[in-house]
KOLTITI-313148 format. One record per residue (C-alpha): residue number from 1; x, y, z. Coordinates in nm, 2 decimals. Layout:
BEGIN
{site NUM {X Y Z}}
...
// end
This chain:
BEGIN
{site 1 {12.52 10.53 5.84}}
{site 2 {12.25 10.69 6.04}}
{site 3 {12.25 10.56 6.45}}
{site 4 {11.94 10.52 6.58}}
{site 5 {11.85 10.69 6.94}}
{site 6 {11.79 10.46 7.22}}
{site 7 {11.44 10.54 7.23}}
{site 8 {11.40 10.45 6.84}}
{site 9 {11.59 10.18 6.90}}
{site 10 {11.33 10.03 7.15}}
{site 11 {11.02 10.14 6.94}}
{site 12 {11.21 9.92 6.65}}
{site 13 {11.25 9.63 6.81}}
{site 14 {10.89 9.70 6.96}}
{site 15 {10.74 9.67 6.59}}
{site 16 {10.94 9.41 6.47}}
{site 17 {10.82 9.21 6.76}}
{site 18 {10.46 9.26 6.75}}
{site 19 {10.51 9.24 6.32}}
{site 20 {10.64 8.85 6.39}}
{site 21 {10.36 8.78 6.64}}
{site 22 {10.06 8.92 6.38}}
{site 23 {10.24 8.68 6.17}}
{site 24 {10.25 8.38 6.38}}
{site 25 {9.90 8.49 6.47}}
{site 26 {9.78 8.49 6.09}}
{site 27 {9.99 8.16 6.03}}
{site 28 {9.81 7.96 6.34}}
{site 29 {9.47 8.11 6.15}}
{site 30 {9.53 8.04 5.86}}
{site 31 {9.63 7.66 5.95}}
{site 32 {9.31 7.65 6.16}}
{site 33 {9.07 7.79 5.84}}
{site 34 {9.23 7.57 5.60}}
{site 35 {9.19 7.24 5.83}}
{site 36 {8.85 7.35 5.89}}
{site 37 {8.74 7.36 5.53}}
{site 38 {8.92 7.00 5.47}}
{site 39 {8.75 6.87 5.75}}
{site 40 {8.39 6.98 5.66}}
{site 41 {8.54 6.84 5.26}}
{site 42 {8.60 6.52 5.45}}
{site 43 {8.30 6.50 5.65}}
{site 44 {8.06 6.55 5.36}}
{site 45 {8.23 6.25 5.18}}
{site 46 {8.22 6.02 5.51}}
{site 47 {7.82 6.11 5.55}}
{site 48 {7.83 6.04 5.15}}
{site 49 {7.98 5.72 5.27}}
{site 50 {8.15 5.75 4.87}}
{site 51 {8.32 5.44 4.78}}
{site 52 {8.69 5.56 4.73}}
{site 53 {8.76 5.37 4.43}}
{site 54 {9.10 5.46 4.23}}
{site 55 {8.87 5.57 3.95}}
{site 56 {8.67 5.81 4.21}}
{site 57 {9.03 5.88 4.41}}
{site 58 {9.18 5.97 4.02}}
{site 59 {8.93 6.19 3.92}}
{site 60 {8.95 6.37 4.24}}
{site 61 {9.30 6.44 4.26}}
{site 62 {9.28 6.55 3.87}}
{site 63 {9.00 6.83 3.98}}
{site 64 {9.21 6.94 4.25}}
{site 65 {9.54 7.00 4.06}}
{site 66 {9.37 7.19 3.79}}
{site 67 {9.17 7.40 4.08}}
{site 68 {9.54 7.43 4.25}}
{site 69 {9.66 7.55 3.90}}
{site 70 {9.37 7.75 3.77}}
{site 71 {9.18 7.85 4.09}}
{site 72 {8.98 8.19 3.92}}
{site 73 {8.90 8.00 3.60}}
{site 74 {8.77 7.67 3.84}}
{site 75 {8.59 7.94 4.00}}
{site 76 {8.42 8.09 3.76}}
{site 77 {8.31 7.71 3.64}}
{site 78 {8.18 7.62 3.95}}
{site 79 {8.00 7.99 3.93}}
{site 80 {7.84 7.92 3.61}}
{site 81 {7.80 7.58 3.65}}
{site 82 {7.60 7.59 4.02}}
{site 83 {7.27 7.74 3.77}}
{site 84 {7.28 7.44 3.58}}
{site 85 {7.08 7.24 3.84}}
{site 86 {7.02 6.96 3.56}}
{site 87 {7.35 6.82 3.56}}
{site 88 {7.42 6.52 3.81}}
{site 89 {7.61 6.26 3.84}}
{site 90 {7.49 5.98 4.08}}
{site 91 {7.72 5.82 4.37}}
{site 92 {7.72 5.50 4.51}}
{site 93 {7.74 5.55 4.93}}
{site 94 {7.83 5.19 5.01}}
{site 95 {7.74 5.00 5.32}}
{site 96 {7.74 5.27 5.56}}
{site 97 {7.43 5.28 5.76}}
{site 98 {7.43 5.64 5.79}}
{site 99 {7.48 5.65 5.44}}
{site 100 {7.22 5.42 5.38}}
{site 101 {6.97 5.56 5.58}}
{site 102 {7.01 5.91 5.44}}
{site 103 {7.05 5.87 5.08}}
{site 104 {6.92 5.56 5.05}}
{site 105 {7.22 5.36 4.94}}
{site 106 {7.29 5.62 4.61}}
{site 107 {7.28 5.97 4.56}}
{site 108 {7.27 6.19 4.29}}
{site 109 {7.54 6.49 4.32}}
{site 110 {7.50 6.82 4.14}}
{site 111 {7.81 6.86 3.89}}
{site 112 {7.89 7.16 4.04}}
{site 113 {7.94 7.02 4.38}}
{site 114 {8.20 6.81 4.26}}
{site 115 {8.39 7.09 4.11}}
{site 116 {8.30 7.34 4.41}}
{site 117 {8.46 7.01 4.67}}
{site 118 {8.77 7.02 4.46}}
{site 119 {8.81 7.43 4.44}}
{site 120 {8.79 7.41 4.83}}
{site 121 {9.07 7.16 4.87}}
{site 122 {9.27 7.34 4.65}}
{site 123 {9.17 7.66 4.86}}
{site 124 {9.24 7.51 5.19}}
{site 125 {9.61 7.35 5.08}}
{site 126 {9.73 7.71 4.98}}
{site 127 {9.66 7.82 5.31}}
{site 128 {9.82 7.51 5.43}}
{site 129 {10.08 7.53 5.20}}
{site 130 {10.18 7.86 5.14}}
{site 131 {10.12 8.09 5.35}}
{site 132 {10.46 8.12 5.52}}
{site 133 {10.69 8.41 5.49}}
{site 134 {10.41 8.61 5.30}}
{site 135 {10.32 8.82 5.60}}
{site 136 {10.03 8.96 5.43}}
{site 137 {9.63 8.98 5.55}}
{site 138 {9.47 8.88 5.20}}
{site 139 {9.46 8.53 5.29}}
{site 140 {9.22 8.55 5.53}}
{site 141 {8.87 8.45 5.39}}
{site 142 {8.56 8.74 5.48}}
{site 143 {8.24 8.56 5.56}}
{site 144 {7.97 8.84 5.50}}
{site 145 {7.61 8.69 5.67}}
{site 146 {7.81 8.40 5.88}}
{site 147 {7.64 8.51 6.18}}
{site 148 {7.26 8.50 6.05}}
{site 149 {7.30 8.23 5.84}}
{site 150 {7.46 8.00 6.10}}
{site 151 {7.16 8.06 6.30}}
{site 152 {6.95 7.95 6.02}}
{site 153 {7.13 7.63 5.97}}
{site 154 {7.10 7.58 6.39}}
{site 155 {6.73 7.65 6.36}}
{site 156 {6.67 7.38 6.05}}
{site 157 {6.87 7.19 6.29}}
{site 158 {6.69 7.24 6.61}}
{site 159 {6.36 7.11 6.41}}
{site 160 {6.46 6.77 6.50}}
{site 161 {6.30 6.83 6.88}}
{site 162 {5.94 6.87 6.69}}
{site 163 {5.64 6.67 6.78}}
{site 164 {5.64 6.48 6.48}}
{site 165 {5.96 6.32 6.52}}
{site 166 {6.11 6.35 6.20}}
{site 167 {6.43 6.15 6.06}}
{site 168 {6.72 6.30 6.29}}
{site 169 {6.98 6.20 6.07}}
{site 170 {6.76 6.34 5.73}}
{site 171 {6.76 6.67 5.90}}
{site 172 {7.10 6.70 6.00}}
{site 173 {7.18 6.62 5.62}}
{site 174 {6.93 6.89 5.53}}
{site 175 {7.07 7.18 5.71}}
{site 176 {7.43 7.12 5.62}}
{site 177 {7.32 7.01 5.24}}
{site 178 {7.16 7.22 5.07}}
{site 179 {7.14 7.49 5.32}}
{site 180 {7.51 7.59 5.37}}
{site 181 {7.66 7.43 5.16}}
{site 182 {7.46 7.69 4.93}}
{site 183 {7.58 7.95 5.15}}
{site 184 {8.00 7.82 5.10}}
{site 185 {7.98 7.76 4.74}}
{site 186 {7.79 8.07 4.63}}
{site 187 {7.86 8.35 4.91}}
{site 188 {8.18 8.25 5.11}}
{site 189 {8.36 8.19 4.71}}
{site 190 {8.18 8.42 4.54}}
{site 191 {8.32 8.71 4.81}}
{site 192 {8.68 8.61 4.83}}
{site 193 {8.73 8.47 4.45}}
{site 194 {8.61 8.81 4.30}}
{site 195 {8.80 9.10 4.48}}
{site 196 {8.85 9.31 4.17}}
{site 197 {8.67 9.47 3.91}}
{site 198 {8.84 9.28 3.68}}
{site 199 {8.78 8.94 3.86}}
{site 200 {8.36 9.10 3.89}}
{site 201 {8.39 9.21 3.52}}
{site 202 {8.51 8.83 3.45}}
{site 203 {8.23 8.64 3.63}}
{site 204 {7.94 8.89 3.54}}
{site 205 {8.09 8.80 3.12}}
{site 206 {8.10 8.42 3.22}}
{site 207 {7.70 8.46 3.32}}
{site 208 {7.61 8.66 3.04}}
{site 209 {7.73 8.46 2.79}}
{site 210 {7.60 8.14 2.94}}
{site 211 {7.27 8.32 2.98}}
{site 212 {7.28 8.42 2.64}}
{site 213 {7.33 8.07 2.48}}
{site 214 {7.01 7.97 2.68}}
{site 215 {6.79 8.25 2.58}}
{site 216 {6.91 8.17 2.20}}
{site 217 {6.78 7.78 2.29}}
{site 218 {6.45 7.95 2.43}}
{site 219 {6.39 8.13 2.13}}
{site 220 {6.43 7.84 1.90}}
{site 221 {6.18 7.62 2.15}}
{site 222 {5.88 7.88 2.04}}
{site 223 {5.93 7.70 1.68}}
{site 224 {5.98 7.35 1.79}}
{site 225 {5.64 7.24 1.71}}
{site 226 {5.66 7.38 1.37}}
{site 227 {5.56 7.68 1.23}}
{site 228 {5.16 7.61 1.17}}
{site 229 {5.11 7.52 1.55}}
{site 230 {5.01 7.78 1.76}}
{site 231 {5.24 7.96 1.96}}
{site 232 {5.43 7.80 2.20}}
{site 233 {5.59 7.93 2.56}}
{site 234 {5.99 7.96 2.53}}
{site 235 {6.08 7.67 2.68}}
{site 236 {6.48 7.50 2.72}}
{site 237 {6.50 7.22 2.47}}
{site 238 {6.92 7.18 2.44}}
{site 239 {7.02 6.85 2.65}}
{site 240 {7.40 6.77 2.73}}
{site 241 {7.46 6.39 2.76}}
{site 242 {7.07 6.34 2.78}}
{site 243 {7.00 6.57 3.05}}
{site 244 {6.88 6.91 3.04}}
{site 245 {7.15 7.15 3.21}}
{site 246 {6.87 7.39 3.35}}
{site 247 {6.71 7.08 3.51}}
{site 248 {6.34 7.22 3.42}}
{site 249 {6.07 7.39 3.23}}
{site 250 {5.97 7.75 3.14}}
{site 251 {6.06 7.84 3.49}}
{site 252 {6.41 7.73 3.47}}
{site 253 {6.45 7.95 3.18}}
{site 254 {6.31 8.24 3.31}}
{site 255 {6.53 8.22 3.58}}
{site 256 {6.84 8.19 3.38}}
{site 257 {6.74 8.51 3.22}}
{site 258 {6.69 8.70 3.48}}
{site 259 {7.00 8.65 3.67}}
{site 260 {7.19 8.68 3.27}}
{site 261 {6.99 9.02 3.19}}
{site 262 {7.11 9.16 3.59}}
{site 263 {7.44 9.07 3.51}}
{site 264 {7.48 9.19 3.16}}
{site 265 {7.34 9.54 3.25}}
{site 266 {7.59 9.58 3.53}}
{site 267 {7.90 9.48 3.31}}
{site 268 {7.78 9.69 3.03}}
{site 269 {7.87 10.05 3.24}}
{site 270 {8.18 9.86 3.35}}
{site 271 {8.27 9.79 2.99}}
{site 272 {8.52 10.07 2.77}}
{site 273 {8.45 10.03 2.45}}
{site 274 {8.07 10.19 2.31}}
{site 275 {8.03 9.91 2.07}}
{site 276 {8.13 9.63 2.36}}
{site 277 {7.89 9.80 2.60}}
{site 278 {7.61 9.82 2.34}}
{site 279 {7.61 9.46 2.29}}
{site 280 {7.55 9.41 2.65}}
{site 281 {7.27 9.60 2.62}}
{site 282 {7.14 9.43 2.35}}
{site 283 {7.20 9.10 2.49}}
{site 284 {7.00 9.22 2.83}}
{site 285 {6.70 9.31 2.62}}
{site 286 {6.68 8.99 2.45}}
{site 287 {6.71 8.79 2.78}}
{site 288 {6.40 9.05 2.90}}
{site 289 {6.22 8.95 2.55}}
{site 290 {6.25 8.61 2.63}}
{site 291 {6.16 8.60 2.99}}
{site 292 {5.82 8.74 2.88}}
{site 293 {5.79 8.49 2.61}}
{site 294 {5.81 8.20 2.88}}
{site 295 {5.46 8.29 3.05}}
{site 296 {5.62 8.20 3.34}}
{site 297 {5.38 8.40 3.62}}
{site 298 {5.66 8.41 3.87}}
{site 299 {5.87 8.55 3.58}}
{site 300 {5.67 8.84 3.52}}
{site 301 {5.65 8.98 3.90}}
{site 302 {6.00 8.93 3.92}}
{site 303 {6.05 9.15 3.61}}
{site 304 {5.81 9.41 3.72}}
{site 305 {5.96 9.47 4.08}}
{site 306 {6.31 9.47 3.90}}
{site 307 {6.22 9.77 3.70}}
{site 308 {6.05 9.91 3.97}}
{site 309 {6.33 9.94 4.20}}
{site 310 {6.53 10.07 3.90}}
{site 311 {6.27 10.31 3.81}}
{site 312 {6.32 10.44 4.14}}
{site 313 {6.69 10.46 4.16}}
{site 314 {6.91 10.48 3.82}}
{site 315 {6.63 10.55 3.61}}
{site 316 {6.43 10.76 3.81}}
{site 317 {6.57 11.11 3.58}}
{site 318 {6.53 10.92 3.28}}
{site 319 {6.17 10.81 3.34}}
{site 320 {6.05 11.15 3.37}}
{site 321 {6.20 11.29 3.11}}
{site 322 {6.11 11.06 2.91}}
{site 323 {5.76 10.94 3.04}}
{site 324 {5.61 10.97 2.69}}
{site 325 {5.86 10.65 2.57}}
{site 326 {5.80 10.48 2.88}}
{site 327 {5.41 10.50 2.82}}
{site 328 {5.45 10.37 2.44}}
{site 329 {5.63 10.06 2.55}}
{site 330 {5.41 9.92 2.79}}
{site 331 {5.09 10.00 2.52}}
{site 332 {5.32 9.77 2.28}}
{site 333 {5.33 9.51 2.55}}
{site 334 {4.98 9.48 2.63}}
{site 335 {4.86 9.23 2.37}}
{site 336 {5.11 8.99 2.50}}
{site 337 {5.02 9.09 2.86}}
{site 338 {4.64 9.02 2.72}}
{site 339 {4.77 8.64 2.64}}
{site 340 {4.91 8.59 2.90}}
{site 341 {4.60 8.66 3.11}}
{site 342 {4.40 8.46 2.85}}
{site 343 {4.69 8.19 2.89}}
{site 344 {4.65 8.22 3.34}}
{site 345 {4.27 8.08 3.25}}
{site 346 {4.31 7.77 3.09}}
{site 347 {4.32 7.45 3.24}}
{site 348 {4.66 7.39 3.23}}
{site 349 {4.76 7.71 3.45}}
{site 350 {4.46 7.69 3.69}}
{site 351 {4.57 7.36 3.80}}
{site 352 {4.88 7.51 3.85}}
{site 353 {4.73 7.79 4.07}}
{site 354 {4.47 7.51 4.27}}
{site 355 {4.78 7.30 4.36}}
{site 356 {5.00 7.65 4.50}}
{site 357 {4.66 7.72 4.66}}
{site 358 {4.64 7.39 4.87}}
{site 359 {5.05 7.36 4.88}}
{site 360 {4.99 7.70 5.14}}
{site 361 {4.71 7.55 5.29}}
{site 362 {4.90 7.25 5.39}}
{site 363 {5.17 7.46 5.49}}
{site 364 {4.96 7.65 5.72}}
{site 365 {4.83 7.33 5.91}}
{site 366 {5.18 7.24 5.89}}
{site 367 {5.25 7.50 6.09}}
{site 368 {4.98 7.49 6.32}}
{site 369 {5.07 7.11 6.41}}
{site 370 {5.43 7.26 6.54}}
{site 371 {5.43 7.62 6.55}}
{site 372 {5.74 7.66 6.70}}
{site 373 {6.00 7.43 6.56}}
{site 374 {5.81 7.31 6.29}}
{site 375 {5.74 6.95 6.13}}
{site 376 {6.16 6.92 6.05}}
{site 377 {6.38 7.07 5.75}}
{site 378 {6.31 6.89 5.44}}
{site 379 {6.01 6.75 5.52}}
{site 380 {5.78 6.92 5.37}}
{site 381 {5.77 6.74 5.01}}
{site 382 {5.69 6.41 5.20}}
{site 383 {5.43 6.60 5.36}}
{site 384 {5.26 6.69 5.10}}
{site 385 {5.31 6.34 4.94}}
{site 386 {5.13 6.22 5.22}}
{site 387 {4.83 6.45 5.19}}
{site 388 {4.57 6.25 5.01}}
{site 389 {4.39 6.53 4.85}}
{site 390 {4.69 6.67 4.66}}
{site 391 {4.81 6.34 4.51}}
{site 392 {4.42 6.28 4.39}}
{site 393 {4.42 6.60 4.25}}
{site 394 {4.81 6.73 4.14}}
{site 395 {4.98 6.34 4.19}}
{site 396 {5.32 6.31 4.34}}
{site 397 {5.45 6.62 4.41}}
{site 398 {5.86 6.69 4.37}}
{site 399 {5.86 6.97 4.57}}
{site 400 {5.73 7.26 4.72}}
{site 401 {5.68 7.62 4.64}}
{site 402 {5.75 7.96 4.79}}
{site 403 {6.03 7.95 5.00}}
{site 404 {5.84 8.15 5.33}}
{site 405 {5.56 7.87 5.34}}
{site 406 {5.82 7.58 5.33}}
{site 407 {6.06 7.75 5.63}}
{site 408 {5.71 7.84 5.82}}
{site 409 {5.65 7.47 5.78}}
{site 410 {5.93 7.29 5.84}}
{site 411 {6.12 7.49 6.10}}
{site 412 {5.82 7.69 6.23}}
{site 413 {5.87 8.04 6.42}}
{site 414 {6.26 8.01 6.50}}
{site 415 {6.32 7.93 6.14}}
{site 416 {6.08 8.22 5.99}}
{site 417 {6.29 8.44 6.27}}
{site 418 {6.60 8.32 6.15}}
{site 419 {6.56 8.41 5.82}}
{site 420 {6.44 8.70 5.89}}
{site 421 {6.71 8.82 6.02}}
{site 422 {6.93 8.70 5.75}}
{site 423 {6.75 8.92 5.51}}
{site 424 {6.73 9.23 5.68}}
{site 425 {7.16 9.19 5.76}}
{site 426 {7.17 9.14 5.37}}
{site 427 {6.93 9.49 5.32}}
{site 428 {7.15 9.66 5.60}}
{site 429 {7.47 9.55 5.42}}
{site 430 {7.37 9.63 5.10}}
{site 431 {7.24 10.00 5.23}}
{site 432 {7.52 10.06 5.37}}
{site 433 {7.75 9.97 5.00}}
{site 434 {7.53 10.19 4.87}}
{site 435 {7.56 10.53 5.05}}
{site 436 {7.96 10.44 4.95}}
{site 437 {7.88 10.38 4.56}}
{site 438 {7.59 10.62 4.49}}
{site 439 {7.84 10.92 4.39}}
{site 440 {8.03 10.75 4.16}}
{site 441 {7.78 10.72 3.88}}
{site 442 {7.96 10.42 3.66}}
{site 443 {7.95 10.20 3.99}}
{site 444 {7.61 10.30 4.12}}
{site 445 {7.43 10.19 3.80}}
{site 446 {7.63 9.89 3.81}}
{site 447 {7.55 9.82 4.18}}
{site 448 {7.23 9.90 4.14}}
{site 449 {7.14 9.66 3.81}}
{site 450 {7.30 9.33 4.04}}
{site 451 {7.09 9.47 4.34}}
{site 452 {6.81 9.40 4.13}}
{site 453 {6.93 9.11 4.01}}
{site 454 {6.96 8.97 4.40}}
{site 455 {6.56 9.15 4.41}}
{site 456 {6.43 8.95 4.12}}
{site 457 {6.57 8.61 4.22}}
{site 458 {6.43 8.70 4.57}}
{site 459 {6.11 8.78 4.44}}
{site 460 {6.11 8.45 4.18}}
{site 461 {6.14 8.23 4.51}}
{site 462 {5.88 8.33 4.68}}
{site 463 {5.64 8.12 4.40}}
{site 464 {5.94 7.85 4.29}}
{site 465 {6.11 7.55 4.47}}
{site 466 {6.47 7.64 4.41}}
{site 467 {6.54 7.88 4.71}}
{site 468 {6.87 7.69 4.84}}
{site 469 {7.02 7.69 4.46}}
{site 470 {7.26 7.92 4.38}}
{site 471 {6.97 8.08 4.12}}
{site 472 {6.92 8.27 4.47}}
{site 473 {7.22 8.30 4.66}}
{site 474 {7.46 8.38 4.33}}
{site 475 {7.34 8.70 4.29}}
{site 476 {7.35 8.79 4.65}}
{site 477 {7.72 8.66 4.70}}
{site 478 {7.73 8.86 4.33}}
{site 479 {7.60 9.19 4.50}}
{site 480 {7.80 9.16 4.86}}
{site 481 {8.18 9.11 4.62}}
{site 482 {8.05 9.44 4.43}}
{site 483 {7.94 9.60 4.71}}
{site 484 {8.32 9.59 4.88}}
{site 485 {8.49 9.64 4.57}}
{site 486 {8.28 9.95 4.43}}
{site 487 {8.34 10.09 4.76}}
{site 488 {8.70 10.13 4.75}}
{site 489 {8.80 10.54 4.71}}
{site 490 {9.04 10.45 4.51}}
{site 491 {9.17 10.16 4.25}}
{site 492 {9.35 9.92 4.41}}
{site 493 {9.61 9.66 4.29}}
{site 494 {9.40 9.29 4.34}}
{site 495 {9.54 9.12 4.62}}
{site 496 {9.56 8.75 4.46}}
{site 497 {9.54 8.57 4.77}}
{site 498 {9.56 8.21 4.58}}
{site 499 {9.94 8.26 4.49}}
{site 500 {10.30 8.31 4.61}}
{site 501 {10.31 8.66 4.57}}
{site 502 {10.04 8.92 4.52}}
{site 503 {10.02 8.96 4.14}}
// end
């Protein structure tokens, strides 16, 4: 047997020391992460005020073994799921007076949530649990955008000091629900459940697919009315349980088939197999064919600035050498684009346009009232309910749309600078993937097909009312777990963080 020199003697008992303080340093952090997500779990039930009944306690516990036990298949339900804003289930809050006063005695809870609450416990006891005698560094959860976006929940938060004096306790509720609890559910798990292109190639097939059933409902709405009416806008018709899972109209399904069409084009360079990948393909043109047929305006921009930025990027050689093809397709699509401006005149979509008109203009006096902290996060809506003019005109409105006028409004400056910044970290972050992934050609077109993805669902929000849904921040938690994957030099074996061992 070798003997070791005094001096590599030292040096050995050097490392192994500082190797058992990292891991008593990643223990003590990994105790504190995990109790902080249970807390934040906890406190969101408390401010629920949910009545812990043994059916509620049951069905809890049963959500959390099967997240424990399947934690990348719970995941990629809670995924799919978190587009589906139709499906709710409501919750008695009890006799609380917080409770009461913020939700009104009852609340109704996205399905998702419920499923993304039980994936974080389960998260947060496997840090608790397990993380002894790994000695490893995969455990420990990346938070891409914390910084920025914790500075827009503070300045949503700070919007109780306006002169309007909204509800403190509505606020508070509004800048931890929906605004990062967005943020957890579809960055923070999006990031850390999909560290492999296998795990990416999973979720982006989940989306697809799910996409794909609703742009086959879409299509069969066009004939709902029968074949001798005249032609109707694709529209989502399937209900589960009496509810529609998209939870709207046209613009629901346009949405949908956006973020489907992104994420079947980035899977299909991923994919092996030609005839695999050509399906993908096709499936992304349909989902294109139907967003058109839904006349949804918002739709339409979203589309064109998608293939825009792809013009400019992946397609840019193919677009000039093939010009001529490119010319012929968008001759084919100007009758429907002639409908659809025919269809923008009636009186149906001219309301439509009036109310968006006066929705700014009541966001602009909004912000004129409190210019720097605005009139308070999640106010807006009553706002406008309260504007006499719009509910003459346009009746009770649900909600607001574009998401810049409703920050501008309800959080003023420091909220418009806020989020501000949280877009251009996401540009910067997203620049920066790309100067990794743009020579690898199979990765950049993938990249670059979810970075328009994360473009388009930008884009849609600035006309729509779902800004803090993960129809937005899915693809950009989507584009951020690419973006450190593709970027890898070289394959790595997955580091599965969730289990004993690293599998």
């Amino acid at each position: 047997m070798r003997i070791m020199k005094e001096d590599q003697l030292i040096d050995y008992a050097y490392n192994l020391a500082d190797e058992d303080s990292h891991t008593a340093r990643s223990g003590y952090a990994r105790i504190g992460w995990a109790v902080f997500l249970l807390l934040l779990i906890f406190t969101f039930l408390i401010s629920l005020g949910a009545q812990m009944s043994v059916l509620f306690f049951a069905l809890g516990v049963l959500l959390i073994i099967l997240a424990w036990r399947y934690p990348y298949e719970s995941f990629y339900l809670v995924a799919v799921s978190s587009l589906l804003l139709g499906l709710t289930i409501s919750i008695q809050t009890g006799g609380l007076a917080f409770s009461t006063r913020a939700f009104g005695g009852a609340i109704d809870i996205l399905v998702f949530e419920v499923l993304a609450v039980a994936l974080i416990v389960a998260w947060s006891l496997r840090m608790l649990i397990l993380w002894r005698g790994r000695r490893d560094k995969n455990w420990k959860p990346w938070l891409p955008l914390m910084i920025p976006v914790a500075l827009l929940v503070l300045s949503h938060a700070l919007s109780i000091l306006s002169p309007t004096n909204p509800d403190h306790i509505g606020v508070i509720k509004f800048s931890l629900r929906p605004i990062f609890a967005v943020y957890l559910i579809s960055v923070v798990l999006t990031v850390n459940f999909v560290q492999s292109e296998r795990r990416l190639r999973a979720l982006l097939a989940t989306v697809m697919v799910t996409a794909l059933f609703f742009a086959l409902d879409g299509f069969r709405s066009i004939f709902t009315a029968g074949f001798e009416a005249s032609f109707e806008r694709a529209h989502p018709v399937f209900l589960l349980f009496n509810m529609n899972p998209l939870g709207g109209n046209h613009n629901a399904l346009a949405q949908m088939m956006l973020i489907g069409m992104s994420a079947a084009l980035a899977l299909a360079p991923l994919i092996r197999f030609e005839a695999e990948r050509r399906l993908s393909y096709y499936a992304a043109i349909f989902m294109g064919f139907i967003v058109l047929l839904t006349l949804a305006r918002s739709a339409w921009v979203a589309l064109i600035c998608m293939l825009f930025f792809l013009g400019a990027t992946i397609w840019r050689t193919y677009v000039k050498a093939h010009s001529t093809k490119a010319i012929a397709a968008a001759i084919l699509l100007i009758p429907l684009a002639f409908y659809m401006i025919s269809f923008s005149l009636s009186d149906e979509v001219r309301g439509s346009t009036d109310a968006r008109v006066l929705l700014n203009d009541i966001a602009i006096h909004a912000f004129e009232e409190s210019p720097l902290v605005g009139i308070g996060a999640g106010t807006f809506t009553n706002r406008v309910g309260t504007t006499y003019a719009y509910i003459v005109e346009f009746a009770t409105p649900r909600d607001s749309h574009g998401i810049l006028q409703k920050i501008i409004a309800e959080t003023g400056a420091v909220g418009m600078l806020s989020f501000i910044l949280l877009f251009t970290s996401a540009v910067i972050i997203i620049t920066e993937d790309w100067k990794k992934i743009r020579a690898h050609r199979i990765r950049a077109e993938s990249y670059a097909y979810l970075v328009a993805g994360a473009i388009g669902a930008f884009v849609y929000q600035l006309f729509d009312t779902t800004y803090w849904t993960a129809r937005l921040w899915l693809p950009v938690g989507i584009v951020l777990a690419a973006g450190h994957i593709f970027k890898q030099v070289h394959d790595i074996r997955e580091p599965d963080f969730l289990s004993p061992r690293d599998v």
